[in-house]
Structures are given as C-alpha cells and as structure tokens.
Gaussian input, Z-matrix of N, CA and C with variables (Angstrom, degrees):
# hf/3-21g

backbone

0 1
 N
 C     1     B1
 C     2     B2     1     A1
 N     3     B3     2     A2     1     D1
 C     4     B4     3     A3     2     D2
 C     5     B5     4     A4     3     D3
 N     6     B6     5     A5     4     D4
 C     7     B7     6     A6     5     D5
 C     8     B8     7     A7     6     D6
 N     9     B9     8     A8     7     D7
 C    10    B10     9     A9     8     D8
 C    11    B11    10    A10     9     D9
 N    12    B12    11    A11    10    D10
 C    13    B13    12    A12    11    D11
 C    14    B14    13    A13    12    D12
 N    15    B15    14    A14    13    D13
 C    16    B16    15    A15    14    D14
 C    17    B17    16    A16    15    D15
 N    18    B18    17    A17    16    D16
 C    19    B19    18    A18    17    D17
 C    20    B20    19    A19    18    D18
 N    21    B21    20    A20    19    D19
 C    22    B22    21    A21    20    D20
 C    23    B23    22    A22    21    D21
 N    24    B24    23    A23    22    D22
 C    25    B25    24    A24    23    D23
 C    26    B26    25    A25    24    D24
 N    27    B27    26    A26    25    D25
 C    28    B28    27    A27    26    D26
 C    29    B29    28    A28    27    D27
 N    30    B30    29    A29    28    D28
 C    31    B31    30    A30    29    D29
 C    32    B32    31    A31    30    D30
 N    33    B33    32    A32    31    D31
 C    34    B34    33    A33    32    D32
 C    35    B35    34    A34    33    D33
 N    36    B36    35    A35    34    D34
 C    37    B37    36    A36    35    D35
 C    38    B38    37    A37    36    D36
 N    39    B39    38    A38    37    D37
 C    40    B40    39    A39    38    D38
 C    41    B41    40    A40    39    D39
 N    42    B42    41    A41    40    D40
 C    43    B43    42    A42    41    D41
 C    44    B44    43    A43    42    D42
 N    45    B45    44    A44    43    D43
 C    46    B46    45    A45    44    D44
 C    47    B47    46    A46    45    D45
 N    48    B48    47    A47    46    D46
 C    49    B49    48    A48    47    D47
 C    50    B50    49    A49    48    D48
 N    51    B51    50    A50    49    D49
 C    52    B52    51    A51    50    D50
 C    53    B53    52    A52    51    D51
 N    54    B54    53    A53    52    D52
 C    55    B55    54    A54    53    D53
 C    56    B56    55    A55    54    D54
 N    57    B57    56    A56    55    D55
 C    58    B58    57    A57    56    D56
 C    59    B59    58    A58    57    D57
 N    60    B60    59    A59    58    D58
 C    61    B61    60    A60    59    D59
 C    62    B62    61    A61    60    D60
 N    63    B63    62    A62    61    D61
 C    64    B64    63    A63    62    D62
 C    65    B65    64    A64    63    D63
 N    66    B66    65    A65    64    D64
 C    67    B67    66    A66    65    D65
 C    68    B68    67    A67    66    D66
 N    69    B69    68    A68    67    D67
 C    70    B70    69    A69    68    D68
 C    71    B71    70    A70    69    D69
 N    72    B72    71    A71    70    D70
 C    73    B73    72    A72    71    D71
 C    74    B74    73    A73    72    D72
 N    75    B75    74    A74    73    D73
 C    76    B76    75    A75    74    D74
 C    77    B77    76    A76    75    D75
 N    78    B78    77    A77    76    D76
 C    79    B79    78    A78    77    D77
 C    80    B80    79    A79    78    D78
 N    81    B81    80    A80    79    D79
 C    82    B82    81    A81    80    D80
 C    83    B83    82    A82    81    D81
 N    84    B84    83    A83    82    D82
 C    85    B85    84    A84    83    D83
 C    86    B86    85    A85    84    D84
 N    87    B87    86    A86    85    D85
 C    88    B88    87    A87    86    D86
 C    89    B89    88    A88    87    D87
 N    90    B90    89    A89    88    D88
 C    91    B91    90    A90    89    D89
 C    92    B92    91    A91    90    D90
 N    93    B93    92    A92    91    D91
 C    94    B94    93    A93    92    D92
 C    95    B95    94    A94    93    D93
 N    96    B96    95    A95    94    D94
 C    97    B97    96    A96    95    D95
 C    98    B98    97    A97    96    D96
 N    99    B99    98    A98    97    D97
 C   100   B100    99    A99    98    D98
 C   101   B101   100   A100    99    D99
 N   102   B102   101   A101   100   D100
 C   103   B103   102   A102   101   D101
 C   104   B104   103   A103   102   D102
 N   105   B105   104   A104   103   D103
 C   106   B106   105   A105   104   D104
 C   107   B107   106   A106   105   D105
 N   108   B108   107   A107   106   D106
 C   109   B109   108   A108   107   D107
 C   110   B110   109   A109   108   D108
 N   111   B111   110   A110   109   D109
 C   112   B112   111   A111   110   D110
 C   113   B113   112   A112   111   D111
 N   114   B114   113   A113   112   D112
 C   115   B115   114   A114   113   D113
 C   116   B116   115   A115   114   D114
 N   117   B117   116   A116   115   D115
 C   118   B118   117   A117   116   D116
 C   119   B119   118   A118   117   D117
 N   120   B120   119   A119   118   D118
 C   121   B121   120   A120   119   D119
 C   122   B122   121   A121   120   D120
 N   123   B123   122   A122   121   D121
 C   124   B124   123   A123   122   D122
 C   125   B125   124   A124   123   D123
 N   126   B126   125   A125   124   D124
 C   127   B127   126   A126   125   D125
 C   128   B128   127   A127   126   D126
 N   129   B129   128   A128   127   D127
 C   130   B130   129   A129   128   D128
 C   131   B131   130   A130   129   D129
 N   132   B132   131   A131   130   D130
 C   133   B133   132   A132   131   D131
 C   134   B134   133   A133   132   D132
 N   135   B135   134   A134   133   D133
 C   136   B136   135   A135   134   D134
 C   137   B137   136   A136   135   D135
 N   138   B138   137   A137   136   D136
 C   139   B139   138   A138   137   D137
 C   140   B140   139   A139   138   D138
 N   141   B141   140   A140   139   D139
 C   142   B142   141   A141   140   D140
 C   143   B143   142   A142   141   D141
 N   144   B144   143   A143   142   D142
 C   145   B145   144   A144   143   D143
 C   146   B146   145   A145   144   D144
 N   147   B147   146   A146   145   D145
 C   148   B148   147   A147   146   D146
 C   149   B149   148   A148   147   D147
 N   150   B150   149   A149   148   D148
 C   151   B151   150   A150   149   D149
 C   152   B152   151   A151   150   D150
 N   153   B153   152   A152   151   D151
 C   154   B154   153   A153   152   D152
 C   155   B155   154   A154   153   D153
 N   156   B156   155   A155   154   D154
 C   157   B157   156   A156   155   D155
 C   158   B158   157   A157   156   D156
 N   159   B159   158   A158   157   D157
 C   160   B160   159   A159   158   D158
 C   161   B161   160   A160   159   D159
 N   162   B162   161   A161   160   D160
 C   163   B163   162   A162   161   D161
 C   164   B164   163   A163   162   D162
 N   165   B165   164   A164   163   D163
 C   166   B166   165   A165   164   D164
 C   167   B167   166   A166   165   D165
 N   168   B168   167   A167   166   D166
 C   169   B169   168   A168   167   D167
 C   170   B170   169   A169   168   D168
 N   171   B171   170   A170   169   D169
 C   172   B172   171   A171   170   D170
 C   173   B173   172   A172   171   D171
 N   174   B174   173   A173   172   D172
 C   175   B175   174   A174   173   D173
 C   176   B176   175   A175   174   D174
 N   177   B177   176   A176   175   D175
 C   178   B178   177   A177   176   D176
 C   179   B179   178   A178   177   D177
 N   180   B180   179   A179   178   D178
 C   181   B181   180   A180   179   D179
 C   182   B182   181   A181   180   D180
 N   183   B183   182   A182   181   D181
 C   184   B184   183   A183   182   D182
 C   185   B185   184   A184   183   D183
 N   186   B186   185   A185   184   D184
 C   187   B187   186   A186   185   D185
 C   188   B188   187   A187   186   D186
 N   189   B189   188   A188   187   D187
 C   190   B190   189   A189   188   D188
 C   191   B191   190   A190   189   D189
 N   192   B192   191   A191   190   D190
 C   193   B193   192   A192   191   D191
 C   194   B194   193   A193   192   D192
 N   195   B195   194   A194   193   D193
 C   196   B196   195   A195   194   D194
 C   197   B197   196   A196   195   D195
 N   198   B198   197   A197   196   D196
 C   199   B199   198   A198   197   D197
 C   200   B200   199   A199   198   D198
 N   201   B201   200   A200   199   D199
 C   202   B202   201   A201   200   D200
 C   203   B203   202   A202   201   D201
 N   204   B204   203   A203   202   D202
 C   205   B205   204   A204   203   D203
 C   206   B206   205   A205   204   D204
 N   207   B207   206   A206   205   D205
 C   208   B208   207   A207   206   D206
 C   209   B209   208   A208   207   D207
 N   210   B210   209   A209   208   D208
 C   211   B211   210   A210   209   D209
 C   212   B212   211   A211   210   D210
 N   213   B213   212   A212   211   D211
 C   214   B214   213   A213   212   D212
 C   215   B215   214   A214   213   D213
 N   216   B216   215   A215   214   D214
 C   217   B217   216   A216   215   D215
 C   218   B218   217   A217   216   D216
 N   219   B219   218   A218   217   D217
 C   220   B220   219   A219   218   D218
 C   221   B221   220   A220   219   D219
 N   222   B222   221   A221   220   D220
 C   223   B223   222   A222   221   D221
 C   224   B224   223   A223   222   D222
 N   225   B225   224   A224   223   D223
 C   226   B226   225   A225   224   D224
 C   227   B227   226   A226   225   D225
 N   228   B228   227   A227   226   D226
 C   229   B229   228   A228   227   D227
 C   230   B230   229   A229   228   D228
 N   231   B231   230   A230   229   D229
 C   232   B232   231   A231   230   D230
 C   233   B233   232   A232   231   D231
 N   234   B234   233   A233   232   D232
 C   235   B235   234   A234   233   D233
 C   236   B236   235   A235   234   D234

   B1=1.4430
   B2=1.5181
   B3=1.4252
   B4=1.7510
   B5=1.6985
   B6=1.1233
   B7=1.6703
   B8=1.1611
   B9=1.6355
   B10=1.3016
   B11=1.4022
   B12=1.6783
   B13=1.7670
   B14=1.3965
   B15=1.4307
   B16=1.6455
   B17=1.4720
   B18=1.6745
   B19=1.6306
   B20=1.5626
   B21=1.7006
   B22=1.7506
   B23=1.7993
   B24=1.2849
   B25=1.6623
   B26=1.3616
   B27=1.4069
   B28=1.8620
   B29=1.4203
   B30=1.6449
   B31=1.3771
   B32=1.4682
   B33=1.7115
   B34=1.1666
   B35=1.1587
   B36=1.1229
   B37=1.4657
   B38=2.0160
   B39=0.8518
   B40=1.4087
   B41=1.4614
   B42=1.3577
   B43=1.1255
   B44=1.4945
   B45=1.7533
   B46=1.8189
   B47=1.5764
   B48=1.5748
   B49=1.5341
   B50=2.1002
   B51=1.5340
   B52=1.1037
   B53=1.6812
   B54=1.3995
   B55=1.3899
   B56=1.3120
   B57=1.8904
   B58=1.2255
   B59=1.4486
   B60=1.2892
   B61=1.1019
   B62=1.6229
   B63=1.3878
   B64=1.5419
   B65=1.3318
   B66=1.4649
   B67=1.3432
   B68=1.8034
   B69=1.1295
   B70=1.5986
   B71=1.8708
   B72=0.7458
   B73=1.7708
   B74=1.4845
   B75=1.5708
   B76=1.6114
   B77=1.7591
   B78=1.0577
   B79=1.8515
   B80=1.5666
   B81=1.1176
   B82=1.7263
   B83=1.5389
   B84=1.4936
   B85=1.5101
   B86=1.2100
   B87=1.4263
   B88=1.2970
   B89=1.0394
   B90=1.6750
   B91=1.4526
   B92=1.0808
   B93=1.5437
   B94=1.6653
   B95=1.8790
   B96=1.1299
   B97=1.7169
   B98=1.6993
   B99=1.2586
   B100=1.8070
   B101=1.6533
   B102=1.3146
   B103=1.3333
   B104=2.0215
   B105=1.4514
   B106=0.7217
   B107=1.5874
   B108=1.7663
   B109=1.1729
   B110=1.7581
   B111=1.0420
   B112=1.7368
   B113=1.9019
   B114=1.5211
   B115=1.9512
   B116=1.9224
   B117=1.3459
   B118=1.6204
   B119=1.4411
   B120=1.7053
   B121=1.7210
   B122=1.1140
   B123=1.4804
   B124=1.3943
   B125=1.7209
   B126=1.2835
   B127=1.5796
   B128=1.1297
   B129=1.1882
   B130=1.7294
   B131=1.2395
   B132=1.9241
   B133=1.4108
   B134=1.4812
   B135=1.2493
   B136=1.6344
   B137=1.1396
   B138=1.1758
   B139=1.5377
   B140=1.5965
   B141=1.8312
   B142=1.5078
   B143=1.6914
   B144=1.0718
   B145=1.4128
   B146=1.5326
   B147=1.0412
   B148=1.3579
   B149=1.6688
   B150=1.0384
   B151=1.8762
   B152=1.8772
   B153=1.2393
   B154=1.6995
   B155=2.1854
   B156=0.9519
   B157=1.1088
   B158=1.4656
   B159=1.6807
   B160=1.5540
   B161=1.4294
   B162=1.8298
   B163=1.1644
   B164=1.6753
   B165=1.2340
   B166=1.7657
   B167=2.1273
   B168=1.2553
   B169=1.3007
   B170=1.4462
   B171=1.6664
   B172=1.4043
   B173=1.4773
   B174=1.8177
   B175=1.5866
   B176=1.2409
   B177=1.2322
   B178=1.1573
   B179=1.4625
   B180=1.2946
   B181=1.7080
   B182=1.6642
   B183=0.8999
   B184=1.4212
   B185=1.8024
   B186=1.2555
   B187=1.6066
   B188=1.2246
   B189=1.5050
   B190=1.2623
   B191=1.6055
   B192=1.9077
   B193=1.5133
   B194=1.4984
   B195=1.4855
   B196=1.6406
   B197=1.5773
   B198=1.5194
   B199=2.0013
   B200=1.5968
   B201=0.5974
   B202=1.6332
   B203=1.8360
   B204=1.4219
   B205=1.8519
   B206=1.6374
   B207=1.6484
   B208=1.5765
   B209=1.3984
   B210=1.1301
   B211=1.4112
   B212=1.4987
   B213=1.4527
   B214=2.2510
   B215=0.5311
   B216=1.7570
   B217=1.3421
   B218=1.7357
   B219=1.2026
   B220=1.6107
   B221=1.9589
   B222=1.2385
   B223=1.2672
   B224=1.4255
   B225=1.5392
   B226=1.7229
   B227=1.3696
   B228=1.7781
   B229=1.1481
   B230=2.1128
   B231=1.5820
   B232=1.1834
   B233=1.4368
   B234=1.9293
   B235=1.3574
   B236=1.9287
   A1=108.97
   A2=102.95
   A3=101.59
   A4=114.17
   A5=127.07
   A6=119.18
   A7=140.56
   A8=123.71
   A9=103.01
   A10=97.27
   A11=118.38
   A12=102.26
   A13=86.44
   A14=109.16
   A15=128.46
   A16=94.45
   A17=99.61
   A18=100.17
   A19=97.91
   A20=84.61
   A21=96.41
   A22=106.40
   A23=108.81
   A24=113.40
   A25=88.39
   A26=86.38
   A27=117.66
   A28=101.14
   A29=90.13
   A30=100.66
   A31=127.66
   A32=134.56
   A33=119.05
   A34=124.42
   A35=147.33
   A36=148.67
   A37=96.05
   A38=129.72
   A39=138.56
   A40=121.54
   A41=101.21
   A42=93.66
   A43=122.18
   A44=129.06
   A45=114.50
   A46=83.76
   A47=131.30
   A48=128.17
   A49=66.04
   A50=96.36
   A51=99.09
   A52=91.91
   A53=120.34
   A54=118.67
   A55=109.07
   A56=111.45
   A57=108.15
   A58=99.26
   A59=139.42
   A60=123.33
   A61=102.47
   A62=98.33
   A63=124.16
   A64=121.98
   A65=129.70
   A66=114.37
   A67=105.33
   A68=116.33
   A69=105.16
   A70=128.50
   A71=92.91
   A72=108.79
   A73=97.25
   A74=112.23
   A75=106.30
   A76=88.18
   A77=142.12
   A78=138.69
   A79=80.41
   A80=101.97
   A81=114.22
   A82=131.15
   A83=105.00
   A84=111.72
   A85=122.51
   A86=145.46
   A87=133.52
   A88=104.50
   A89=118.39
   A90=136.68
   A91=105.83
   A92=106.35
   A93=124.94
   A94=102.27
   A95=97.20
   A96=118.68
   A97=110.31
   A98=115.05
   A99=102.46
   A100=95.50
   A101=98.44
   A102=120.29
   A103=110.60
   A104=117.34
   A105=101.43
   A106=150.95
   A107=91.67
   A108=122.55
   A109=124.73
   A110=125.85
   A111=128.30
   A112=105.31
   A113=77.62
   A114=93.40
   A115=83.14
   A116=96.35
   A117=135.49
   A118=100.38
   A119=113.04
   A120=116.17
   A121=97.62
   A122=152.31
   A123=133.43
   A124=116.14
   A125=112.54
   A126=137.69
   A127=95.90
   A128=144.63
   A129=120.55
   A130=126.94
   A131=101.19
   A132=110.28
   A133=110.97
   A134=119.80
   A135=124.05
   A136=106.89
   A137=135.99
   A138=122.35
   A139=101.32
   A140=80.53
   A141=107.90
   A142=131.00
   A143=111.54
   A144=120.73
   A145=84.98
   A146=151.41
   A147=147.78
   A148=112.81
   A149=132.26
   A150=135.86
   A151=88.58
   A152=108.69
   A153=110.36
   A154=79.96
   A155=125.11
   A156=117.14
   A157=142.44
   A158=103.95
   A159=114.01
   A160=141.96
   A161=95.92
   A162=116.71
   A163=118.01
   A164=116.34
   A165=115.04
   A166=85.97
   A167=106.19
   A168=91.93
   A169=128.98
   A170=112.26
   A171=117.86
   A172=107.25
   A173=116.18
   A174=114.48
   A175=122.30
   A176=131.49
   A177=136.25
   A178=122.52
   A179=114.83
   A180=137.29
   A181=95.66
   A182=124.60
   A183=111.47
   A184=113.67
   A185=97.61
   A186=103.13
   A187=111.67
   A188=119.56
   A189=116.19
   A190=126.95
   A191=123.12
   A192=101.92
   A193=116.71
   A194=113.56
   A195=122.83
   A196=93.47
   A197=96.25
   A198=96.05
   A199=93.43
   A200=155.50
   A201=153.60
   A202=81.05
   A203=90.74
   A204=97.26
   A205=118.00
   A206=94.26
   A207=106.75
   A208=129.55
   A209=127.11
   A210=139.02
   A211=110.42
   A212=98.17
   A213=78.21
   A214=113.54
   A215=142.83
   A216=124.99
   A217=88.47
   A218=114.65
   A219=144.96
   A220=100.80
   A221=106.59
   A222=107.94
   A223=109.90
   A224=111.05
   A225=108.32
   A226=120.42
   A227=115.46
   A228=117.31
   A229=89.48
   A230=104.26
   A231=127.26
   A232=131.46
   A233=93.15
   A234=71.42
   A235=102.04
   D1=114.89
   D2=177.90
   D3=-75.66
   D4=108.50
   D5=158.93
   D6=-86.63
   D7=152.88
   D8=-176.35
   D9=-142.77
   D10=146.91
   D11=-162.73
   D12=-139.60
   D13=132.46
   D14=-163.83
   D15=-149.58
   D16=151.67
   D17=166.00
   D18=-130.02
   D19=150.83
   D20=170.06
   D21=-148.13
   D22=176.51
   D23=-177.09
   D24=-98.42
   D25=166.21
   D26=172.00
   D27=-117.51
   D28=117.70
   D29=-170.48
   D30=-90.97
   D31=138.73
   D32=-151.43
   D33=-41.48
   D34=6.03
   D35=-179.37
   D36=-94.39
   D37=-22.16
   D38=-157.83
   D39=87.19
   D40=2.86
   D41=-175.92
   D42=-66.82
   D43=-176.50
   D44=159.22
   D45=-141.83
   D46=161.59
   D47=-169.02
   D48=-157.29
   D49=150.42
   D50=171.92
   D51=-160.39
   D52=133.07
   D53=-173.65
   D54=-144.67
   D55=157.06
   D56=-173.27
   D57=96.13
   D58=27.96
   D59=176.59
   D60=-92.00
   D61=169.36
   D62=174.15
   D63=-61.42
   D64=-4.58
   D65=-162.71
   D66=-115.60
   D67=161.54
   D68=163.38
   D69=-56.90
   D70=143.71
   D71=171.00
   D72=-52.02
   D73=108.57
   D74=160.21
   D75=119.34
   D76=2.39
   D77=-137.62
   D78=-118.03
   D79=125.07
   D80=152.15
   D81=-72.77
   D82=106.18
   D83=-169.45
   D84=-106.55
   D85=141.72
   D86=167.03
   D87=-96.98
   D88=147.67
   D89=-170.98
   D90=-142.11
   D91=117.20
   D92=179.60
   D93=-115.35
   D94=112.71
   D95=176.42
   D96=-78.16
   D97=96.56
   D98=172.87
   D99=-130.86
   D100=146.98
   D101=-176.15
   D102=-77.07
   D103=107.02
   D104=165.96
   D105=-133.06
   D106=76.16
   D107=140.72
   D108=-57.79
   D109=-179.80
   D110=-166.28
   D111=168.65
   D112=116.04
   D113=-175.12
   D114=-49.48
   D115=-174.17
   D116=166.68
   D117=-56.69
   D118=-64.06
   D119=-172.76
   D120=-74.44
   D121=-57.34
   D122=-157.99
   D123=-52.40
   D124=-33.36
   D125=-178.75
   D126=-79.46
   D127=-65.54
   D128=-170.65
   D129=-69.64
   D130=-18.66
   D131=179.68
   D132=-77.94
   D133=-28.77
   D134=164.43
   D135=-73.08
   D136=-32.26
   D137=-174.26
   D138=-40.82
   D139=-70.35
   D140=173.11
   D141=-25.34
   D142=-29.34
   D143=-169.46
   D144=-104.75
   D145=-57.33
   D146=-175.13
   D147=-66.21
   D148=-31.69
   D149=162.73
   D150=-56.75
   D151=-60.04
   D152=-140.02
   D153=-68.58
   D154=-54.31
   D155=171.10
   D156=-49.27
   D157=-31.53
   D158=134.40
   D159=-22.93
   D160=-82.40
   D161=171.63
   D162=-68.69
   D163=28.43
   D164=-167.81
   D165=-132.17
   D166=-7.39
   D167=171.68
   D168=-103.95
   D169=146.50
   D170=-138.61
   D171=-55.16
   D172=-41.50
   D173=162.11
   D174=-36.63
   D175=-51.46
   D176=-169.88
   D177=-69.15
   D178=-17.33
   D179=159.26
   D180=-56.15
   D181=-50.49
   D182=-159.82
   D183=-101.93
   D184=39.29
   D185=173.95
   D186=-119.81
   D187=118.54
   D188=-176.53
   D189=-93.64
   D190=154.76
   D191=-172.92
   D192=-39.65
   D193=-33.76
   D194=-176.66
   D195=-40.54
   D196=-65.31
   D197=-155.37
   D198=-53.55
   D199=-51.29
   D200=-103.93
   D201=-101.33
   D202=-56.70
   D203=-162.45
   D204=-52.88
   D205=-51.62
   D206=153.75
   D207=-69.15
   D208=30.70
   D209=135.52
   D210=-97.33
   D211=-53.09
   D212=-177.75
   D213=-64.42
   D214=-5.83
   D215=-157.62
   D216=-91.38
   D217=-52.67
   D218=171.12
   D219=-26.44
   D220=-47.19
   D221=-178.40
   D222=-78.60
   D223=-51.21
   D224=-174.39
   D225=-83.74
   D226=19.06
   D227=-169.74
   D228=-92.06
   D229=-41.66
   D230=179.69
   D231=-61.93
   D232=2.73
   D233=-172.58
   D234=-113.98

C-alpha cells in the first residue's frame, strides 16, 4: 500500500480539496480525516511514550551521564 501524508485546512464551507497527489487519475484511495490538533495531555503523554521508547533502545544503554554532559557542554559552547 503506497501512502502519502499531507496537511491542509477545511475550508469555511466544510469543505477539504487537497491536490497534487501521488496517485494516478482514476486510482482508488482511502481517506482517513484526523484532526491534528492535541490537548496539553495528549502531547506530553506522547512525548512520554516516545522518550520511554528512546531510552529502551540498545544504543542508548550505553551512554553515560558523562556523555550526555559532554554534549551540552559541546552544544552551548557552540552557540
């Protein structure tokens, strides 16, 4: 299944027109509409799920507070 993920507004009429897509003229597509906006909690709770998924990868086992520190320093020396 080829995808393609674009954003556009819904324009005061309700309408949404989205053009320029990837597929041939005539191609049967499914179109799933989600709003993406995100309260305060939905966003920290993904943060959340995306750090903990970070820190669960096997690279990331082997970085120590040292390394970490000697990168910020590395970054705010640069800026």
């Amino acid at each position: 299944m080829q995808a393609y993920k674009t954003y556009a507004r819904v324009q005061a009429s309700g309408e949404l027109a989205i053009g320029q897509l990837p597929f041939a003229p005539g191609a049967l597509v499914e179109v799933l509409v989600v709003g993406a906006e995100r309260n305060a909690v939905e966003s920290e709770q993904e943060w959340g799920r995306l750090m903990q998924t970070v820190q669960n990868l096997p690279q990331a086992q082997a970085i120590s507070d040292a390394d970490i520190a000697a990168e910020i320093d590395t970054v705010r020396q640069t800026r």
